[in-house]
PDB file as gemmi writes it, atoms N, CA and C in Angstrom:
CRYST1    1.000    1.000    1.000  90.00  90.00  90.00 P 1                      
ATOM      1  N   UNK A   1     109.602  72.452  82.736  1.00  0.00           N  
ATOM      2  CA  UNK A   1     110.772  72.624  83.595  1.00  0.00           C  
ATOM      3  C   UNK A   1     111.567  71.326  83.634  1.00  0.00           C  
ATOM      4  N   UNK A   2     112.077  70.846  84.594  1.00  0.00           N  
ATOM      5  CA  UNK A   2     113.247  69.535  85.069  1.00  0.00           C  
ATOM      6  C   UNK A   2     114.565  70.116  84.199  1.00  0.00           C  
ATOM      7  N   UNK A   3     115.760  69.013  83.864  1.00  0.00           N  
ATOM      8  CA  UNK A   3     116.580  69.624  83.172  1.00  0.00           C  
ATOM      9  C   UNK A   3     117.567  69.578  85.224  1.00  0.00           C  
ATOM     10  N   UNK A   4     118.474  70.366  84.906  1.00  0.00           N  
ATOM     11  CA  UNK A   4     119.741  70.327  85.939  1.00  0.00           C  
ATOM     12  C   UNK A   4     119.331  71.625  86.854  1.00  0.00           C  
ATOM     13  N   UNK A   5     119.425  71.404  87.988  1.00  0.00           N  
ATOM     14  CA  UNK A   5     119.047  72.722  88.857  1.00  0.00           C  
ATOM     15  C   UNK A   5     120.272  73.698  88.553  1.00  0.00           C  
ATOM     16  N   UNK A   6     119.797  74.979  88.662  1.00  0.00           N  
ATOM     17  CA  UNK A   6     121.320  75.709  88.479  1.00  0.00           C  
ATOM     18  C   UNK A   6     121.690  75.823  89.909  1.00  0.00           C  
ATOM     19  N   UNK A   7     122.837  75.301  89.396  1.00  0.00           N  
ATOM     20  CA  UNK A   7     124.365  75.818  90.451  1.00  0.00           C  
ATOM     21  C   UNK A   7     124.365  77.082  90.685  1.00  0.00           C  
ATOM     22  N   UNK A   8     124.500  77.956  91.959  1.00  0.00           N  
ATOM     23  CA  UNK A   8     124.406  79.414  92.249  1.00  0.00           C  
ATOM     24  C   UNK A   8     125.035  79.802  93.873  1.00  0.00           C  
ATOM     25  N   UNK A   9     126.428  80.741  93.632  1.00  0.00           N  
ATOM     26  CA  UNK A   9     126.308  80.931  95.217  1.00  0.00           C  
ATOM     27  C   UNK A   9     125.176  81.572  95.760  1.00  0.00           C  
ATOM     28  N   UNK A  10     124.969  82.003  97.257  1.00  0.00           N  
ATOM     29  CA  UNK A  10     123.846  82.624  97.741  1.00  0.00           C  
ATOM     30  C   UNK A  10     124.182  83.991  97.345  1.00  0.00           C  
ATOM     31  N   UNK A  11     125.472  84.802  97.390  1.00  0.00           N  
ATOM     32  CA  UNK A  11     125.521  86.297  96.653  1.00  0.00           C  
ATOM     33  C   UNK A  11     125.505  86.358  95.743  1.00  0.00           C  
ATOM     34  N   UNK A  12     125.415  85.340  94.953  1.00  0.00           N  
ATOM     35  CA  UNK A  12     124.732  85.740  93.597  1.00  0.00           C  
ATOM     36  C   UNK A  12     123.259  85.360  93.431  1.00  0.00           C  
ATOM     37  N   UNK A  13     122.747  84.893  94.265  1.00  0.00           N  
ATOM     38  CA  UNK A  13     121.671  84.807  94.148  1.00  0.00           C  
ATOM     39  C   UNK A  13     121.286  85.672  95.168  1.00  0.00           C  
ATOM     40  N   UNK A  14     121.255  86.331  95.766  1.00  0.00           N  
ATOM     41  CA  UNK A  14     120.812  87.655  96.441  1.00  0.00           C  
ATOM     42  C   UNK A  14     121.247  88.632  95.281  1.00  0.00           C  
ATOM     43  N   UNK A  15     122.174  88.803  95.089  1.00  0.00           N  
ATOM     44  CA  UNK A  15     121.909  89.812  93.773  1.00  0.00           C  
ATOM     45  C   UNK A  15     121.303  89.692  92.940  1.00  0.00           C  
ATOM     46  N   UNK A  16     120.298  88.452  92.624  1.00  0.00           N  
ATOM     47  CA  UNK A  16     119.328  88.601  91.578  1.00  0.00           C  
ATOM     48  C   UNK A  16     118.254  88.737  91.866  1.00  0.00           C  
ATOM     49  N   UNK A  17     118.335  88.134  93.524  1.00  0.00           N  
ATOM     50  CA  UNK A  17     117.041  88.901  94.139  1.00  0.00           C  
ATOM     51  C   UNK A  17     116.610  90.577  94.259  1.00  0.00           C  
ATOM     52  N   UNK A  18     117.936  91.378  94.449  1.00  0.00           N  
ATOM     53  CA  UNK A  18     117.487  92.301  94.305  1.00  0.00           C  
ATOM     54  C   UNK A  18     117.178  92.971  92.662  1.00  0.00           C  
ATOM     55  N   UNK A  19     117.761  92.020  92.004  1.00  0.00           N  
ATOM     56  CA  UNK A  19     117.265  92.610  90.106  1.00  0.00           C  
ATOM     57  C   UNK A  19     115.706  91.821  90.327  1.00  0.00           C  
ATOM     58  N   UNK A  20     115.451  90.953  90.960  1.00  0.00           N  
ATOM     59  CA  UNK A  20     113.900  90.801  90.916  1.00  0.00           C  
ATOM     60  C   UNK A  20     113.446  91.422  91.314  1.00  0.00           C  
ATOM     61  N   UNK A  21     113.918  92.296  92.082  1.00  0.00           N  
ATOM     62  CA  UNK A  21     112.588  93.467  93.100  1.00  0.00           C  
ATOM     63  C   UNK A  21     112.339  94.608  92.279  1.00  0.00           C  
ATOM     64  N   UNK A  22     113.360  95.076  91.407  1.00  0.00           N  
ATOM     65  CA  UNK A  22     113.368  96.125  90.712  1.00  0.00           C  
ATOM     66  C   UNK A  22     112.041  95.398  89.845  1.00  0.00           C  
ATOM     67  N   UNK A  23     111.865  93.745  89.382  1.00  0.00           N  
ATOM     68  CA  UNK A  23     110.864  93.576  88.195  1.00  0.00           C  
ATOM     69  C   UNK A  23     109.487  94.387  89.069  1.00  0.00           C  
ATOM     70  N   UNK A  24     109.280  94.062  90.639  1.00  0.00           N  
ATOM     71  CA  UNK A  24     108.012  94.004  90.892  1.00  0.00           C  
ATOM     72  C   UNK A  24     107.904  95.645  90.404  1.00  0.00           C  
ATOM     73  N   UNK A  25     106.429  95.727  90.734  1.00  0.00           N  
ATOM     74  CA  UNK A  25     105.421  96.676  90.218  1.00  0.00           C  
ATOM     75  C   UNK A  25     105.768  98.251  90.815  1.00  0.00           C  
ATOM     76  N   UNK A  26     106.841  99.388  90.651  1.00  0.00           N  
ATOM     77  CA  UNK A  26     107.137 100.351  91.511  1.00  0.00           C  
ATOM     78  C   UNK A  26     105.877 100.231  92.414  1.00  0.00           C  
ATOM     79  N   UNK A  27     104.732 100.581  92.310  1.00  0.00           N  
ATOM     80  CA  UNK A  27     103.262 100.858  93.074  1.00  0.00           C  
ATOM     81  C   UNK A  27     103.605  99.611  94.516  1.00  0.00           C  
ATOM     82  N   UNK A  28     103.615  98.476  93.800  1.00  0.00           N  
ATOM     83  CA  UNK A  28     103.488  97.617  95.093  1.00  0.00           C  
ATOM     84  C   UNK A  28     104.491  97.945  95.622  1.00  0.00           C  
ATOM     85  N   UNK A  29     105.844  97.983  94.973  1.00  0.00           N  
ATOM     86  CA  UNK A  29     106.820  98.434  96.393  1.00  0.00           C  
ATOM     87  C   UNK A  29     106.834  99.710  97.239  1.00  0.00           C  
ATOM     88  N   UNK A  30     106.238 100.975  96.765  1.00  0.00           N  
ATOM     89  CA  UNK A  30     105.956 101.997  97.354  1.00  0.00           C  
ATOM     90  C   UNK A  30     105.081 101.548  98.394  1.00  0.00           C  
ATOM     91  N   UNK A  31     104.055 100.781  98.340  1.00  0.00           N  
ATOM     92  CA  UNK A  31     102.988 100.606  99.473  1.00  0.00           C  
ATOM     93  C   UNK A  31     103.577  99.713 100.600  1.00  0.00           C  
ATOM     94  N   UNK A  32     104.887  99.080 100.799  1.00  0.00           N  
ATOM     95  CA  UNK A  32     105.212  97.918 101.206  1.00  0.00           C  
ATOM     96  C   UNK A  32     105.631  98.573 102.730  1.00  0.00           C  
ATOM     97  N   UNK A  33     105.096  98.338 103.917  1.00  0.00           N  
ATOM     98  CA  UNK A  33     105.113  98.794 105.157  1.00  0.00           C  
ATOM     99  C   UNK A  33     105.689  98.127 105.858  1.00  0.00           C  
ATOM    100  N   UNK A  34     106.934  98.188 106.119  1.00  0.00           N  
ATOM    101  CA  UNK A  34     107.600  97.593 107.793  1.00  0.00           C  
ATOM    102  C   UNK A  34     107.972  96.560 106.909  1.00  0.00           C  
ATOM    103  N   UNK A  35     108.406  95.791 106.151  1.00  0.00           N  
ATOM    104  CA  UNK A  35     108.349  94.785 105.400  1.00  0.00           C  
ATOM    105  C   UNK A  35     110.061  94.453 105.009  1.00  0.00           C  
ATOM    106  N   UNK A  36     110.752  93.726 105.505  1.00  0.00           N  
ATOM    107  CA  UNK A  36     112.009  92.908 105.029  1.00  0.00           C  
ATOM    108  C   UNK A  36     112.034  91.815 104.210  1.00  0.00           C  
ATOM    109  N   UNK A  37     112.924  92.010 103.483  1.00  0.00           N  
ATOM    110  CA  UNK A  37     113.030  90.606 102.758  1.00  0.00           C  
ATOM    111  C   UNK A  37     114.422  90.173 103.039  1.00  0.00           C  
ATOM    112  N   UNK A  38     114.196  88.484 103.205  1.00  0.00           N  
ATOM    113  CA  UNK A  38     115.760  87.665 103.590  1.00  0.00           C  
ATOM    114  C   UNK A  38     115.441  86.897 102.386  1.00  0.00           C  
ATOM    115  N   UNK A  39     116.562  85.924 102.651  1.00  0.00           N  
ATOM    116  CA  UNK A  39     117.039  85.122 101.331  1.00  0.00           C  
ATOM    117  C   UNK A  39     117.378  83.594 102.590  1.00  0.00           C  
ATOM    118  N   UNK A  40     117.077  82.494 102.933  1.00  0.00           N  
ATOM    119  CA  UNK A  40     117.384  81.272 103.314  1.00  0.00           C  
ATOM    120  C   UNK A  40     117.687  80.579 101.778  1.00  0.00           C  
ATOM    121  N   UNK A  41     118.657  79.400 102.544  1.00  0.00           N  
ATOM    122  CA  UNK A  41     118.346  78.510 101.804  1.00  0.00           C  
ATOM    123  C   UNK A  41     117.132  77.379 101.845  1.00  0.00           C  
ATOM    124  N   UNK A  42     116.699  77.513 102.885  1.00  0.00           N  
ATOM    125  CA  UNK A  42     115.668  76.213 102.704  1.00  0.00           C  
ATOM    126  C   UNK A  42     114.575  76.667 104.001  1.00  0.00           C  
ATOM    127  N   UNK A  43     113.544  76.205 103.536  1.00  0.00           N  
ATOM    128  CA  UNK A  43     112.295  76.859 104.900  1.00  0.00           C  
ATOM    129  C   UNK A  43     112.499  76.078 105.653  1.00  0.00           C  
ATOM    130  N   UNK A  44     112.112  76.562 107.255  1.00  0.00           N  
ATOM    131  CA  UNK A  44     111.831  76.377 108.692  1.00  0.00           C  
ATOM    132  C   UNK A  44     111.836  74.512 108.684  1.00  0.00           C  
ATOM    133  N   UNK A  45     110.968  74.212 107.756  1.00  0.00           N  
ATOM    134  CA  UNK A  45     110.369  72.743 108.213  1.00  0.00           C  
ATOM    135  C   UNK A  45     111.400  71.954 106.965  1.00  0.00           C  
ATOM    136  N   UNK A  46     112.489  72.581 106.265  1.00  0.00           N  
ATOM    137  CA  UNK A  46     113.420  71.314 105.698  1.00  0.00           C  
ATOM    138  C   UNK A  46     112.942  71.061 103.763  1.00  0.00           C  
ATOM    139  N   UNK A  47     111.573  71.412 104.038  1.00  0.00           N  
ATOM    140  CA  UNK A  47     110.955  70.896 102.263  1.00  0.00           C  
ATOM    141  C   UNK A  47     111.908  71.955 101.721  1.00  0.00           C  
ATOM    142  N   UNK A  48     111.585  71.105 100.136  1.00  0.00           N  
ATOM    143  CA  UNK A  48     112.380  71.740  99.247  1.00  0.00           C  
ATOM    144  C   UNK A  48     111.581  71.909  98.364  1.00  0.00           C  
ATOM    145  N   UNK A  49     110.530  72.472  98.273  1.00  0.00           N  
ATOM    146  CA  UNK A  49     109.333  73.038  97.140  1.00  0.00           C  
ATOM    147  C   UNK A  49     108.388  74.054  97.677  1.00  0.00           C  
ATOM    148  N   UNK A  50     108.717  74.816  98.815  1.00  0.00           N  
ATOM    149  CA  UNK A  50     108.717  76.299  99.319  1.00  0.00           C  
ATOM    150  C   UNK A  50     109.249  76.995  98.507  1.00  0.00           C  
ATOM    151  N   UNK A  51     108.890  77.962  98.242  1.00  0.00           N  
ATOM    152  CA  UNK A  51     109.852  79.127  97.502  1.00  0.00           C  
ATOM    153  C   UNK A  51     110.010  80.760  98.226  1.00  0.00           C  
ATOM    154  N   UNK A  52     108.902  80.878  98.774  1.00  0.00           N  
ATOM    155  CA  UNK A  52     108.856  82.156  99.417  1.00  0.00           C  
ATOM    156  C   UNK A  52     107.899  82.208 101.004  1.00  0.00           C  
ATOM    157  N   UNK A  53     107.993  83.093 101.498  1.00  0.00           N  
ATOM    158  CA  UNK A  53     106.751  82.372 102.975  1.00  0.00           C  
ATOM    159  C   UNK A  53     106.901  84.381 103.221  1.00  0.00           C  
ATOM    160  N   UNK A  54     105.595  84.589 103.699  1.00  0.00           N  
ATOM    161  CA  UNK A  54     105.950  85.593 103.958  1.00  0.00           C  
ATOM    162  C   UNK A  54     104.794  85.333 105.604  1.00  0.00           C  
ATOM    163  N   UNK A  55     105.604  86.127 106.646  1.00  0.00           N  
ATOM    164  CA  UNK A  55     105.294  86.010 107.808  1.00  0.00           C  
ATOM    165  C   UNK A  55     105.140  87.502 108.551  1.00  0.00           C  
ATOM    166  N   UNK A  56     104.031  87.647 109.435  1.00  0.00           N  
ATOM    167  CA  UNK A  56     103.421  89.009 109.620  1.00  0.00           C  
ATOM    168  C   UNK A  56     102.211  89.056 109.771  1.00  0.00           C  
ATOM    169  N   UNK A  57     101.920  90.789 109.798  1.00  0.00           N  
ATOM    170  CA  UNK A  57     100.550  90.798 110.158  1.00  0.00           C  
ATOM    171  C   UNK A  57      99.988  91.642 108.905  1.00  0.00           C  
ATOM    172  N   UNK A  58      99.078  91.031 107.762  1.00  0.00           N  
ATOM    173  CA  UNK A  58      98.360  91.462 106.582  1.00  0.00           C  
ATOM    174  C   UNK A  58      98.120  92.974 107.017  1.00  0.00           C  
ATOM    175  N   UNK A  59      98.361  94.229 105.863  1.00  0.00           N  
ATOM    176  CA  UNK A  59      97.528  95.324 106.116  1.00  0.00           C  
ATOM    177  C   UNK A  59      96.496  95.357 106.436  1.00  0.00           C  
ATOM    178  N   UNK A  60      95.751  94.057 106.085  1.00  0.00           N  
ATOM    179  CA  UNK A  60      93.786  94.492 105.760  1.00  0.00           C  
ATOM    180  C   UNK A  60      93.699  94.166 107.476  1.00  0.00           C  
ATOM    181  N   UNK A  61      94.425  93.225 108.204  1.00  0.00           N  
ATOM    182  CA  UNK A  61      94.278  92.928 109.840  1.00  0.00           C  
ATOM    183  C   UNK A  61      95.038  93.605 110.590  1.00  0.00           C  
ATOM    184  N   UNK A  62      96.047  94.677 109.950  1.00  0.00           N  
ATOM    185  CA  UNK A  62      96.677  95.981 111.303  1.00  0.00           C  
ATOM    186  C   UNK A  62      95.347  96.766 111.959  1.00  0.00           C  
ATOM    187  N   UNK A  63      94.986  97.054 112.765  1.00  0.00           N  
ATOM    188  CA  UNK A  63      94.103  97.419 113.818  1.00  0.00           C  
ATOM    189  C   UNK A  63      94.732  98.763 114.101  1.00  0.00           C  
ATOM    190  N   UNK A  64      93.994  99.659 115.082  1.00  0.00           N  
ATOM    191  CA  UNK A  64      94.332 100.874 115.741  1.00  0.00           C  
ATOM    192  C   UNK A  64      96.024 100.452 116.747  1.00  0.00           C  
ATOM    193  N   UNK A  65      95.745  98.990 117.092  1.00  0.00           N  
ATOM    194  CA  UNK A  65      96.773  99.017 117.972  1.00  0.00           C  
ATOM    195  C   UNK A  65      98.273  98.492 117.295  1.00  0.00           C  
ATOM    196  N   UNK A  66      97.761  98.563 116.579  1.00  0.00           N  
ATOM    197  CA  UNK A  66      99.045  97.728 115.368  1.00  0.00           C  
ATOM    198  C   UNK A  66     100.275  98.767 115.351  1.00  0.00           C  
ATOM    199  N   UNK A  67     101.459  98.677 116.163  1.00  0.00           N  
ATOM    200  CA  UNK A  67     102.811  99.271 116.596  1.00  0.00           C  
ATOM    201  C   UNK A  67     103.488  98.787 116.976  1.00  0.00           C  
ATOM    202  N   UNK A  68     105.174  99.341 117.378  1.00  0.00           N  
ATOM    203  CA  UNK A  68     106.243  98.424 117.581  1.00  0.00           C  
ATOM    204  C   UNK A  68     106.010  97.304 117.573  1.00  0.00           C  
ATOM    205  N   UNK A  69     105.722  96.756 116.106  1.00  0.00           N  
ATOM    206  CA  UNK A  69     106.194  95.939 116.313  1.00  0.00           C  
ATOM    207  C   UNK A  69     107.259  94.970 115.415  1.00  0.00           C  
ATOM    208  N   UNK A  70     107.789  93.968 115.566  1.00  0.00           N  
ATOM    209  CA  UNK A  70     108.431  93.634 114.090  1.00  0.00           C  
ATOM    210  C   UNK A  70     108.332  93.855 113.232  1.00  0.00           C  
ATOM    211  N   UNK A  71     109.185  94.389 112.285  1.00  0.00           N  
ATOM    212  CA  UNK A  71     108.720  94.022 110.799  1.00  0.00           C  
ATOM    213  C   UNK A  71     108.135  92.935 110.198  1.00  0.00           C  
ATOM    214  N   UNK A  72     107.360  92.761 109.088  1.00  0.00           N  
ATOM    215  CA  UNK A  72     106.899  91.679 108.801  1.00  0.00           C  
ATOM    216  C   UNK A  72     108.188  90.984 107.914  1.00  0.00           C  
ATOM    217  N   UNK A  73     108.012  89.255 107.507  1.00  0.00           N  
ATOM    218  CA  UNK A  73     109.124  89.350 106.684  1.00  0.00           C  
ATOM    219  C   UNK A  73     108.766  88.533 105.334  1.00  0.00           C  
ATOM    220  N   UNK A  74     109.377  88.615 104.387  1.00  0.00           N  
ATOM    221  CA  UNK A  74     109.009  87.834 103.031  1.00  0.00           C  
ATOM    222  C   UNK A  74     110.395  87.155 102.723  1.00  0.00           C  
ATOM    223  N   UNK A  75     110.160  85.671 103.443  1.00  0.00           N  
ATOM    224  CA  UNK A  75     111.880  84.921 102.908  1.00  0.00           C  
ATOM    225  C   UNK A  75     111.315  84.255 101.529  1.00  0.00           C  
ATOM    226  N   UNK A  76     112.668  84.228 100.613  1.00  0.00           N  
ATOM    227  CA  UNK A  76     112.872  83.515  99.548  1.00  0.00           C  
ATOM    228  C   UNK A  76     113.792  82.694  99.787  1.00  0.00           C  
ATOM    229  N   UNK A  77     113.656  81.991  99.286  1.00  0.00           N  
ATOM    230  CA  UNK A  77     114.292  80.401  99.951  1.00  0.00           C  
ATOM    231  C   UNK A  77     115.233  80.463  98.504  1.00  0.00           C  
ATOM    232  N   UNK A  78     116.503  80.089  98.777  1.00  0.00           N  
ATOM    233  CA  UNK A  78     117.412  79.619  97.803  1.00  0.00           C  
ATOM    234  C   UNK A  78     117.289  78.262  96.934  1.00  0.00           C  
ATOM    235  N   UNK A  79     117.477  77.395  97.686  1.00  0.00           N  
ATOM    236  CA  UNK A  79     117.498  76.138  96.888  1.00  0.00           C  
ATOM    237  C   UNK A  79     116.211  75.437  96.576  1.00  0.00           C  
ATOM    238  N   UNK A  80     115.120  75.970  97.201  1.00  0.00           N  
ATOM    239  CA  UNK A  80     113.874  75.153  96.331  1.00  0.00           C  
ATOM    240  C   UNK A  80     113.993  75.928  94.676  1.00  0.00           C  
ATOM    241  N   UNK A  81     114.699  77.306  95.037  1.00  0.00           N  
ATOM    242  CA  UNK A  81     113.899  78.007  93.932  1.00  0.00           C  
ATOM    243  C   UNK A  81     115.065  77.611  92.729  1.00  0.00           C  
ATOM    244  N   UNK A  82     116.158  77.779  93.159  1.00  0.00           N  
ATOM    245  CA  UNK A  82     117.191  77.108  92.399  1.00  0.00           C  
ATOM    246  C   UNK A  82     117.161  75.531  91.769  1.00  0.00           C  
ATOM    247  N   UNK A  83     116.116  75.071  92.412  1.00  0.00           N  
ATOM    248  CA  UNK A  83     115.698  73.481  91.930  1.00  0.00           C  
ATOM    249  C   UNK A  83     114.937  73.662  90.649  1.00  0.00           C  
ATOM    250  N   UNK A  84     114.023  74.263  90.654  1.00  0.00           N  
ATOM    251  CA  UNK A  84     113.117  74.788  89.507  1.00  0.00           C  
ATOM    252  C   UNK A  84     113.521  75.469  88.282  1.00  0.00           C  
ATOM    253  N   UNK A  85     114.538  76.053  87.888  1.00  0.00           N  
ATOM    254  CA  UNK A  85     114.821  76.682  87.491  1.00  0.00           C  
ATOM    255  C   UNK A  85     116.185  76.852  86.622  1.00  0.00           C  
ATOM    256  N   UNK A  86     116.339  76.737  85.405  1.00  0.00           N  
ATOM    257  CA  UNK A  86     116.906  76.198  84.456  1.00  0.00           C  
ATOM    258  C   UNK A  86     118.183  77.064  84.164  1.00  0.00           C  
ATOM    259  N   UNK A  87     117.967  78.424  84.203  1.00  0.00           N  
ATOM    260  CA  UNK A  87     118.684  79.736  83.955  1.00  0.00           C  
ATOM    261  C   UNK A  87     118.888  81.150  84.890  1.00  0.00           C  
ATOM    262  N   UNK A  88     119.935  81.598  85.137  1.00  0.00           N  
ATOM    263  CA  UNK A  88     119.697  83.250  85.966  1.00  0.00           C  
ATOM    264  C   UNK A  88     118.700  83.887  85.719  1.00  0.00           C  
ATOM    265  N   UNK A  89     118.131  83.875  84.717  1.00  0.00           N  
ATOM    266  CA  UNK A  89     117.035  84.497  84.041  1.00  0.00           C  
ATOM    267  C   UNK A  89     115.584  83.623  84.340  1.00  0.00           C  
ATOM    268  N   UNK A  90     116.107  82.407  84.509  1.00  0.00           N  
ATOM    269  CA  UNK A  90     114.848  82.040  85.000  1.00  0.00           C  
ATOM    270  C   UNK A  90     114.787  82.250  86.483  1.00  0.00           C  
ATOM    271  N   UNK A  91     115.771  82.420  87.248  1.00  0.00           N  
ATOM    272  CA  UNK A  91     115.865  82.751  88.576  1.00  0.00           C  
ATOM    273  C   UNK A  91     115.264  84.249  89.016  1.00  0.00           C  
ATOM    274  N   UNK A  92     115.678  85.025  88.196  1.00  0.00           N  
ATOM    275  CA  UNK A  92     114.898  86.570  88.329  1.00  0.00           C  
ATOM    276  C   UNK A  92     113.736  86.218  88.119  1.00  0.00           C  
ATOM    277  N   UNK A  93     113.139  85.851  87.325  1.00  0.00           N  
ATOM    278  CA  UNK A  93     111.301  85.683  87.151  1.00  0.00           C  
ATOM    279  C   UNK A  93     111.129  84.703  88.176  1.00  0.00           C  
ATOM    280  N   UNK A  94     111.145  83.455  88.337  1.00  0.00           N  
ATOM    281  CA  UNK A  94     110.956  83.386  89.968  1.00  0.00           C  
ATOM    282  C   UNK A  94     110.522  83.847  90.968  1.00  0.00           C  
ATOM    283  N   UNK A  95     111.705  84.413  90.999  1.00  0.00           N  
ATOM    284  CA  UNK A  95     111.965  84.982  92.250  1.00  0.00           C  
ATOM    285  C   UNK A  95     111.000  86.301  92.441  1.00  0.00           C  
ATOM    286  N   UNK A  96     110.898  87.061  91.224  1.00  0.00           N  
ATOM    287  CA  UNK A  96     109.907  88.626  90.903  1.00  0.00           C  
ATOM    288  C   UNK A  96     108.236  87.879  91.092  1.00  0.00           C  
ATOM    289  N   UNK A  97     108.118  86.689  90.770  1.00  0.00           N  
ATOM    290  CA  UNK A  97     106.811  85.874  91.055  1.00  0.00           C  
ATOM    291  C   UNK A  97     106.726  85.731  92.240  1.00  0.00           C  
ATOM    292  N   UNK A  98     107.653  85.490  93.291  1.00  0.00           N  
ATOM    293  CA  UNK A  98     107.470  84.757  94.039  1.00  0.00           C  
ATOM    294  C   UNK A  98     107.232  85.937  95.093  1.00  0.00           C  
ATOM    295  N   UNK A  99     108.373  87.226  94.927  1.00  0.00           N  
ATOM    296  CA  UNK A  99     107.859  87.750  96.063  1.00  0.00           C  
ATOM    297  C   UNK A  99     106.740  88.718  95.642  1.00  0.00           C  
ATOM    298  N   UNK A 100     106.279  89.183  94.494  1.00  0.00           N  
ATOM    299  CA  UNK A 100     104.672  89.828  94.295  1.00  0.00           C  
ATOM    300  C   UNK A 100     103.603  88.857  95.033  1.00  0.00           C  
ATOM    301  N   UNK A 101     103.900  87.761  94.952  1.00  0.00           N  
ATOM    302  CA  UNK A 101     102.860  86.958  95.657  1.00  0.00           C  
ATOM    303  C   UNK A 101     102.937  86.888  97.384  1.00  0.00           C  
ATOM    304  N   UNK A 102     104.289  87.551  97.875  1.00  0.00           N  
ATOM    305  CA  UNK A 102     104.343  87.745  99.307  1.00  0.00           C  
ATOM    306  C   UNK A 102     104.463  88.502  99.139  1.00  0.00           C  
ATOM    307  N   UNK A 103     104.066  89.493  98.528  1.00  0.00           N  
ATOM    308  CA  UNK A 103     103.787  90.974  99.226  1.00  0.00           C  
ATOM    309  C   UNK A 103     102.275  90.826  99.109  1.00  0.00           C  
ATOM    310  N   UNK A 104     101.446  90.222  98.145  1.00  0.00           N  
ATOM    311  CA  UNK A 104     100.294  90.259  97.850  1.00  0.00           C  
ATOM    312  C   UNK A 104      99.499  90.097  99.381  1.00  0.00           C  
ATOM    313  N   UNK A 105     100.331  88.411  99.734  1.00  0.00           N  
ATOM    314  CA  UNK A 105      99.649  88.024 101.115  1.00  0.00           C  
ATOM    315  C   UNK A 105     100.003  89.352 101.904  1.00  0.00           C  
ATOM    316  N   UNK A 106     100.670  90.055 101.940  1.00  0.00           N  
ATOM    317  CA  UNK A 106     100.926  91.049 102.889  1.00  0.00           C  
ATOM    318  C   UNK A 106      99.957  92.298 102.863  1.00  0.00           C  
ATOM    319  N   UNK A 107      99.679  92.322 101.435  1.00  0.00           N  
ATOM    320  CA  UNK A 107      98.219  93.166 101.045  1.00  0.00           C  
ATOM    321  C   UNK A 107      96.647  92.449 101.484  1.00  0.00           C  
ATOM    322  N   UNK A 108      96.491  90.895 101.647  1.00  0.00           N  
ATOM    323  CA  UNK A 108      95.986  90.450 101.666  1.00  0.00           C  
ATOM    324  C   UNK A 108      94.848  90.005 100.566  1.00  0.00           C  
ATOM    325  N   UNK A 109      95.877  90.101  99.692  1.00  0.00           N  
ATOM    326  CA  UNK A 109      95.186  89.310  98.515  1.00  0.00           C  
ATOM    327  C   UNK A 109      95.236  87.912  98.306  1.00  0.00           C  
ATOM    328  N   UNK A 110      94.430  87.530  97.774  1.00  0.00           N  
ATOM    329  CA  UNK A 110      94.857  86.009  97.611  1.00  0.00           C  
ATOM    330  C   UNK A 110      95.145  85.259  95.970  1.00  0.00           C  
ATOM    331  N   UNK A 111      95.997  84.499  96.396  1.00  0.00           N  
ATOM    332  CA  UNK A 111      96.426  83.870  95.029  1.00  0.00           C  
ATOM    333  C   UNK A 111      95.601  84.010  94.327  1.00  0.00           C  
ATOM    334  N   UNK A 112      93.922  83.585  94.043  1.00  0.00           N  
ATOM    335  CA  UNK A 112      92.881  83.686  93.198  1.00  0.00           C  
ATOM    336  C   UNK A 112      93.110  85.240  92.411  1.00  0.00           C  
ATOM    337  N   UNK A 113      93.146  86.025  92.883  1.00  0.00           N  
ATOM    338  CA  UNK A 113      93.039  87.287  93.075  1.00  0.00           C  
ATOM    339  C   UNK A 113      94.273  87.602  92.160  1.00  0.00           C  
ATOM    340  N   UNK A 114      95.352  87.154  92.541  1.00  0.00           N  
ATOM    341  CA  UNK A 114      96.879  87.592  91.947  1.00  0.00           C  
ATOM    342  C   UNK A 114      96.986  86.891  90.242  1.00  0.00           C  
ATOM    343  N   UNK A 115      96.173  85.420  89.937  1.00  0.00           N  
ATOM    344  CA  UNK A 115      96.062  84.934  88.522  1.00  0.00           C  
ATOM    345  C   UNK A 115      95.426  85.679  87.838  1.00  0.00           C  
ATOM    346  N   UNK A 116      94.128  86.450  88.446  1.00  0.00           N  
ATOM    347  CA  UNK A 116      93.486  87.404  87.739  1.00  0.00           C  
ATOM    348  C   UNK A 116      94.809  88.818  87.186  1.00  0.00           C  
ATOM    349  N   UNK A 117      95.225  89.371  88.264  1.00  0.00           N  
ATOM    350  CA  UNK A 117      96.398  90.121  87.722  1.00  0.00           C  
ATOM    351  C   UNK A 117      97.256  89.935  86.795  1.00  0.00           C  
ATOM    352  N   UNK A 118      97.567  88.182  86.254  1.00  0.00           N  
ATOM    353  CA  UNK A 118      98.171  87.809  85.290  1.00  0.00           C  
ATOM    354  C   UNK A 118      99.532  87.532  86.519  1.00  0.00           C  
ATOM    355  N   UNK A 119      99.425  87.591  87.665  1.00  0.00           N  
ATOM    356  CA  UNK A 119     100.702  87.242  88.253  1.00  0.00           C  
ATOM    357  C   UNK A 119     100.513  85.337  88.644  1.00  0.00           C  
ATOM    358  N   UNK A 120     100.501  84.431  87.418  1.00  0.00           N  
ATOM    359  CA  UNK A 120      99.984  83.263  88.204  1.00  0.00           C  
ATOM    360  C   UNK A 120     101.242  82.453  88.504  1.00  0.00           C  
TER     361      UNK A 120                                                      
END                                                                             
């Protein structure tokens, strides 16, 4: 990687977020419960080597009492991911990496788990 971060407005980079969602797996998005995705530019605490955070309560820990309540959410952060990333095209794979791996946590899989899938 290194090389020049690409330059990108945020609607165009939300529109490639949604051509990344189309990459993920139909299956995982069919299973995806209560679940939003936003687009920030930069996470909660300011770093700029976040790429995605997903916040909620894992399927494998919803309980009997598990209702109204928020959706869970999976942000993709704009400009860390735009730092990394050389091409639009490298921005869709990214970004299709980044949120299989927050939906994963949302399945409660863990990264270990997701390299085995070949999603590393």
């Amino acid at each position: 990687m290194g090389g020049v971060p690409v330059e990108m407005s945020a609607e165009r980079f939300e529109e490639l977020v949604g051509e990344a969602l189309d990459e993920v797996p139909p299956e995982l998005m069919r299973m995806m419960n209560n679940v939003v995705i936003m687009v920030e530019d930069l996470p909660p605490d300011g770093s700029d080597d976040l790429l995605g955070l997903y916040e909620g309560t894992a399927l494998t820990d919803r309980g009997w009492d598990y209702a109204g309540v928020l959706p869970d959410r999976i942000t993709i952060f704009r400009l860390p991911t735009l730092k990394i990333c050389d091409s639009e095209t490298d921005v869709i794979d990214e970004v299709a990496i980044t949120v299989v791996h927050e939906i994963a946590h949302h399945f409660g899989i863990d990264d270990h788990r997701l390299h085995e899938l070949g999603w590393g």
